[in-house]
C-alpha positions, 0 to 999 in steps of 0.5 A, spaced: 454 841 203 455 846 197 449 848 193 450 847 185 450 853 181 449 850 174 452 844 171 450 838 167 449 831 169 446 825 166 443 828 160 440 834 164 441 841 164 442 844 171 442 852 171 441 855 178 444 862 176 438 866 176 436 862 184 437 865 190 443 862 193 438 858 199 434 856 194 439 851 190 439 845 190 444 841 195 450 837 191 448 831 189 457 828 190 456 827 198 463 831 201 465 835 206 467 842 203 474 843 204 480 840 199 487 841 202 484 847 207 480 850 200 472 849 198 471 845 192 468 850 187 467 845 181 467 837 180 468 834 173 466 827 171 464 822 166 457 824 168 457 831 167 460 836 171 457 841 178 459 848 178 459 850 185 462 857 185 458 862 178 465 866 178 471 860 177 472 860 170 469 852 167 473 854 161 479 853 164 478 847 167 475 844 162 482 845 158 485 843 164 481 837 164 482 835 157 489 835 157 490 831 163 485 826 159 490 826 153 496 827 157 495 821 162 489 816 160 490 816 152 495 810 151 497 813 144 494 806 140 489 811 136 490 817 133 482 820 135 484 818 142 490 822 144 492 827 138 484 828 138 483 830 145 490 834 145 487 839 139 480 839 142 484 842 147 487 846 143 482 849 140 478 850 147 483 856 147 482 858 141 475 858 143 476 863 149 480 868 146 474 868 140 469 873 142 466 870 135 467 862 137 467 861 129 471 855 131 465 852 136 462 847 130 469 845 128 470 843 136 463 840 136 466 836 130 472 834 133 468 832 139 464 827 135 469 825 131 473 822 137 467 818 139 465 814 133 473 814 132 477 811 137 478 805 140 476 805 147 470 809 151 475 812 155 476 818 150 469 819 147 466 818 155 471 825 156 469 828 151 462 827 152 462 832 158 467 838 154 460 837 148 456 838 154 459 843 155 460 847 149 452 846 147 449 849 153 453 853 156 458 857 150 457 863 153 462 860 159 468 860 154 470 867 154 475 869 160 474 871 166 478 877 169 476 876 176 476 868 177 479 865 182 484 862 182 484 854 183 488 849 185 486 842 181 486 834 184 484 829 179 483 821 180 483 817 174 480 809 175 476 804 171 470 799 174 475 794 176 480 798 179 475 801 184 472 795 186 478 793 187 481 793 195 487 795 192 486 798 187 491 795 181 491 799 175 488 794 172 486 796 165 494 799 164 497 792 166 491 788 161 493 793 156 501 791 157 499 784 157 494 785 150 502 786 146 505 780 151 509 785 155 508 781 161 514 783 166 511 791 163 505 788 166 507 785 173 511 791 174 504 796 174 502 790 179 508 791 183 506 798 184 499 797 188 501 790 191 506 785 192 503 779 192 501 777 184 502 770 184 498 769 191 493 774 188 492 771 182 490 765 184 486 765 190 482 773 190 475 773 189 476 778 183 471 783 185 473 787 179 470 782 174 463 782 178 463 790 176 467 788 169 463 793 163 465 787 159 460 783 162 454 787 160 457 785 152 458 777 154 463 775 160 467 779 164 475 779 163 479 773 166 482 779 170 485 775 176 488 769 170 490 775 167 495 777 173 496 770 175 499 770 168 504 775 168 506 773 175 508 766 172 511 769 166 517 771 171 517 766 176 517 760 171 523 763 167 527 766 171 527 773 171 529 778 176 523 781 179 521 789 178 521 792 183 519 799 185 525 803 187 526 804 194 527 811 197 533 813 202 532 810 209 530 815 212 533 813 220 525 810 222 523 803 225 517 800 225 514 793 227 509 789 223 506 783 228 503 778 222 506 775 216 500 774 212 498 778 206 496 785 210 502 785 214 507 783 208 504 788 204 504 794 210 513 792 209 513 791 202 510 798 202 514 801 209 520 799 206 520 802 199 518 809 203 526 808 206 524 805 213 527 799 216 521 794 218 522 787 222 516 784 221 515 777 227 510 772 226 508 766 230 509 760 225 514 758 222 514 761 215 511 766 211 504 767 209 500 767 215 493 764 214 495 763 207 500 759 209 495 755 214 489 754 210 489 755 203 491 748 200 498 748 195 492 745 190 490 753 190 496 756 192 503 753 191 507 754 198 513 755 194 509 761 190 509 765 198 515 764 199 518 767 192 514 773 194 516 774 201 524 773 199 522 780 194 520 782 201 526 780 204 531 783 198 528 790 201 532 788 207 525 786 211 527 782 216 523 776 218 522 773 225 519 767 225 515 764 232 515 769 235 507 770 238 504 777 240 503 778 249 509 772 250 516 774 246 512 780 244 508 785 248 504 792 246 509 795 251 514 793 248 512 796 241 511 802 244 517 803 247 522 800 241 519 802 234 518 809 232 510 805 230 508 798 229 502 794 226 497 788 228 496 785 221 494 778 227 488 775 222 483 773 225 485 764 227 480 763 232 474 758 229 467 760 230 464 756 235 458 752 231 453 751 237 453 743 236 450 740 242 455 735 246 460 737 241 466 737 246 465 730 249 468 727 241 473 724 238 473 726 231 473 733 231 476 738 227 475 746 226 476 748 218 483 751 219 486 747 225 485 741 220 487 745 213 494 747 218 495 740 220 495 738 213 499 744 211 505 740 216 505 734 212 501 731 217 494 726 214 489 727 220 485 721 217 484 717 212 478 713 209 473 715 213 467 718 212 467 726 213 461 732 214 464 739 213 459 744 216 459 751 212 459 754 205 465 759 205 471 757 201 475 755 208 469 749 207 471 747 200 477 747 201 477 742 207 472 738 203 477 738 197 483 736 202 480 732 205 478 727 197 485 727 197 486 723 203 480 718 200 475 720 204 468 720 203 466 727 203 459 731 204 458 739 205 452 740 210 451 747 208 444 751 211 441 754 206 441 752 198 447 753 193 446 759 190 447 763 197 454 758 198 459 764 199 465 760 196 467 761 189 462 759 184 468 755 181 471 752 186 464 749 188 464 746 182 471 743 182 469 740 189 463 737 186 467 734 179 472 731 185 467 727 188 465 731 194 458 731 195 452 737 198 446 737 203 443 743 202 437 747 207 440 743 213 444 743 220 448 740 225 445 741 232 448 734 236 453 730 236 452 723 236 457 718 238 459 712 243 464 711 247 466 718 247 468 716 239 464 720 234 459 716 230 455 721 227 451 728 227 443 729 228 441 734 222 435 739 223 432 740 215 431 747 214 427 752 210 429 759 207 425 765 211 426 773 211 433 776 208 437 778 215 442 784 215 446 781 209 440 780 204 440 773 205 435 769 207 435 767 213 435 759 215 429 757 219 429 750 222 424 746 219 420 742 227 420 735 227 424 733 221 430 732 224 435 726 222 442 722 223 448 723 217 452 717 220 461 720 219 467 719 222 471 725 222 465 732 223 469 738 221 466 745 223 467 751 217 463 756 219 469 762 219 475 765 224 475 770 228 481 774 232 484 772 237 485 778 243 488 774 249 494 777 248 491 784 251 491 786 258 487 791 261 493 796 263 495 796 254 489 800 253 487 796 247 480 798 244 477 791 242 469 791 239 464 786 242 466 781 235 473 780 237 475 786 232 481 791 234 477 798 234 481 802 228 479 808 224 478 805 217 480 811 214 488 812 218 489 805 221 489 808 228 488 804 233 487 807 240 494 806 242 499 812 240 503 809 235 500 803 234 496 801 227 492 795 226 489 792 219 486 786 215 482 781 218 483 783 225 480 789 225 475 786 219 474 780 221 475 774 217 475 776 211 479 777 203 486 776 202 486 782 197 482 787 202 488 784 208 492 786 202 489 793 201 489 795 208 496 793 209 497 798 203 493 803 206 496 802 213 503 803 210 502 810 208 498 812 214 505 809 218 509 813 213 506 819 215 505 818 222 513 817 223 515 823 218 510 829 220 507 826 227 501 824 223 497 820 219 493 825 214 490 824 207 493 827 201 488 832 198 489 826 191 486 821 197 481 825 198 478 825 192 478 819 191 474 817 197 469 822 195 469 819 188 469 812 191 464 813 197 460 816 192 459 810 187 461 815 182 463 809 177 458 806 173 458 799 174 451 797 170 453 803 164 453 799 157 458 801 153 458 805 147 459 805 142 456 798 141 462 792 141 462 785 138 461 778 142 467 775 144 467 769 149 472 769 154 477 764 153 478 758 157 483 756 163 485 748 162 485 744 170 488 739 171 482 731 169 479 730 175 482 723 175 489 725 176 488 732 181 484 727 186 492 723 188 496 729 188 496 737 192 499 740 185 496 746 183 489 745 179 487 752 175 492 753 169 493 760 167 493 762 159 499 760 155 502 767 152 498 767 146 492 766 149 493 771 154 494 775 150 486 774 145 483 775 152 487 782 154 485 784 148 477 783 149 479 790 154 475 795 153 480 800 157 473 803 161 478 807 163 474 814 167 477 821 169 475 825 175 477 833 177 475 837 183 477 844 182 478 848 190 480 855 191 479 859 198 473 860 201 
């Protein structure tokens, strides 16, 4: 780890010039020290900046700094922000050819000038370093004649970009939708992933829990916002923007899984100019997606408008075809120049009920929502238990209110530690499907081998487990009977790994999990890549789609120079990331007025309990447009400066 030399971070000055070296403190930023085969020598941030070699020259840097901020963040709405930061720039030079530095008061007042003045926080943030800079550490101004020279990586981000598993430049496409440039807006989507419209409805939206808006009132609708864009073109017509594709570049590589992880690795292989067959076992885009997500979340005709732009790349896509039957890891090998496992995770966690496999009446979570998905009605006007708390059970009990049934959710602890989505419990709970918490299932009672209820065990909460959530405990002698027809277990998939034999060489984990490098995608196989839920397990889709993203470029990398390696831009922003260098809980500054986050329309109650169309609205233009505008664009700009060792 390198040693600071001085600095300033967080409001404190760091000066370690007069210590000796292995006196020093270690940098707080946990990295290796080597960039692209060089040692890093100085890091710069919102929060301040690390100097990590006494002989580079900071001024130079700090230039380079605020002009990368100017050139590349600033959006040019407000003059302070980007006409400022260009003549703060300017006059940093001026300040280092003038041994008098009689221009140093004007900087500092441009400096403050730009903070009070701009728009947003993203150039007042900036500039908040280059004043540290000038205050503490003037003398640091004059050139150097013997300073290294440096090679400079920047990352530039936002809180919800970082949160985001495929990190949607999600302050740029809100700034496009803020003027009602949505086609602008969609194709800024485009470039980090290619499934708006799946997105947009069903993500988890992780970037809005980190929102900076929130600390002011709400957090942006970023996922609505999205889902906006995306109908823009869908529901006029409109030719998608795409990125370009590049030359074909003569390599083949195979994807095995047609669900989010494995069309967003042939989106993104084929624009790198490679020819991609992707083969899936169903009969149709989409994967889990396709099978478990109810057309009330996700319109089916949605998937397949976004896999036909996959197919306009000249993806090809072949249907019913399953890993270790049509297709083998051999085979792999030996055909494709590489492949990818994008499989999911289709196998249904066993929910450990006594006597479970002697009934009738008993349906895993996916098994049902995919014989649903068929257009086939499993049961109706019956009593239904759904065991679970996950977005998988809501969407069952929600499926299943549309067949007339009569619905209860036993979940083991309380409401607040359900893992669904907030909303989607209570649109659940608006459509009539009722909850029994602090309870779970331990027997099946039937007769005749036909299910006629389940023995439940009361249930208290206990210590927090590995995840942080409190353990459920049972509670002894207070069990009870909850008499149903249909019980419907929703407690989570795993991977299926039956297609492996022992001579393929495939490494798996004691969770049915491919063993992958998270970092490359590698898996233990030469040539083979693995991504989303079958290395994860079961998890979201815009982490499948990230991974699928990732997986593409490490792929790319792998057929064109015999390696998948990180770009030096890719590794600074591991660094940053790894470093939770972003700060998430930061109040913004200056001080913005409360303005409530506008309200999506749903679908009365009455009338989307008869029907499978699509429940949530996404904002009409207008209102899309007030929303975008409560951005607070928090925008940020890191840079590692790296020279020989």
């Amino acid at each position: 780890m390198p040693k600071v030399v001085y600095g300033f971070r967080k409001g404190e000055r760091l000066d370690f010039r007069n210590v000796q070296e292995q006196d020093r403190p270690e940098s707080p930023f946990i990295f290796q020290d080597d960039v692209n085969g060089k040692s890093v020598k100085l890091v710069i941030s919102w929060h301040g900046f690390l100097v990590y070699d006494g002989e580079v020259d900071i001024a130079a840097a700090m230039c380079k700094f605020v002009r990368y901020v100017s050139e590349h963040g600033c959006c040019g709405r407000c003059i302070p922000g980007k006409n400022g930061t260009t003549l703060l720039a300017d006059m940093m030079e001026e300040l280092k050819n003038d041994p008098e530095l009689t221009k140093m008061q004007e900087a500092l007042d441009l400096a403050d000038s730009i903070q009070a003045t701009s728009k947003c926080s993203f150039a007042p943030s900036s500039v908040s370093i280059v004043k540290s800079f000038l205050k503490e550490y003037p003398e640091k101004l004059h050139k150097y004649q013997n300073a290294p020279k440096l090679d400079y990586y920047f990352h530039m981000s936002a809180p919800c970009t970082s949160a985001c598993p495929a990190h949607i430049q999600i302050p740029e496409f809100i700034d496009e939708i803020r003027t009602k440039r949505f086609l602008p807006a969609l194709s800024i989507i485009r470039e980090h992933m290619p499934l708006p419209g799946l997105c947009g409805r069903v993500c988890p939206h992780p970037c809005e829990a980190v929102c900076r808006r929130g600390e002011v009132d709400e957090p942006i609708n970023i996922m609505n916002l999205k889902q906006s864009a995306w109908n823009y073109e869908y529901f006029r017509n409109q030719v998608p923007n795409i990125p370009e594709k590049k030359a074909p570049t003569g390599k083949t590589c195979a994807v095995i899984g047609a669900g989010p992880a494995g069309l967003s690795a042939a989106y993104y292989l084929a624009l790198m100019g490679h020819q991609v067959e992707v083969f899936d076992k169903m009969q149709e885009p989409g994967g889990m997606t396709a099978a478990g997500i109810p057309d009330f979340r996700e319109p089916r005709e949605h998937l397949q408008y976004e896999a036909n732009i996959i197919r306009s790349l000249g993806v090809n896509i072949h249907y019913n075809k399953t890993l270790g039957n049509e297709i083998t890891l051999e085979y792999l090998t030996n055909s494709y120049d590489a492949s990818l496992l994008a499989i999911g995770a289709w196998l249904a966690q066993d929910p450990h009920i006594a006597d479970m496999e002697q009934m009738e009446g008993i349906y895993s979570g996916i098994d049902y929502l995919e014989r649903v998905s068929k257009y086939e009605k499993p049961f109706e006007n019956s009593r239904v238990i759904i065991v679970g708390g996950g977005n998988t059970a809501i969407d069952c009990a929600r499926t299943a209110i549309r067949f007339n049934n009569d619905v209860t959710i036993l979940y083991r602890r309380t409401r607040d530690e359900m893992p669904a989505e907030d909303y989607e419990i209570k649109y659940a709970e608006d459509e009539g499907v009722k909850f029994i918490f602090l309870a779970a299932p331990v027997r099946t009672v039937g007769e005749y081998g036909k299910l006629k209820g389940i023995e439940c065990s009361k249930m208290r909460l206990g210590s927090p487990d590995a995840t942080g959530r409190r353990s459920p405990e049972i509670i002894n002698d207070e069990n009870f009977i909850l008499e149903c027809d249909y019980l419907i277990p929703a407690i989570g998939q795993k991977p299926d790994m039956s297609f492996i034999k022992a001579e393929d060489g495939l490494e798996i984990t004691k969770w049915n999990t491919i063993v992958c490098d998270k970092v490359y995608f590698t898996t233990s196989i030469k040539g083979i890549f693995a991504a989303g839920d079958c290395i994860d397990g079961e998890n979201t889709v815009v982490r499948a789609v990230g991974d699928g993203k990732r997986a593409a470029q490490m792929m790319d990398r792998y057929v064109m120079s015999g390696s998948p390696y990180l770009e030096p831009s890719e590794v600074i922003e591991k660094y940053l990331y790894d470093n939770k260098i972003f700060s998430y809980g930061e109040a913004p500054e200056p001080p913005r007025p409360v303005i409530k986050r506008y309200e999506t329309e749903a679908m009365p109650v009455d009338e989307r309990i008869k029907n499978f169309h699509e429940v949530e609205q996404a904002y009409d233009e207008h209102t899309a447009a007030l929303e975008a505008r409560r951005c607070l664009r928090c925008m940020r700009v890191g840079m590692f400066a790296a020279g020989e060792k």
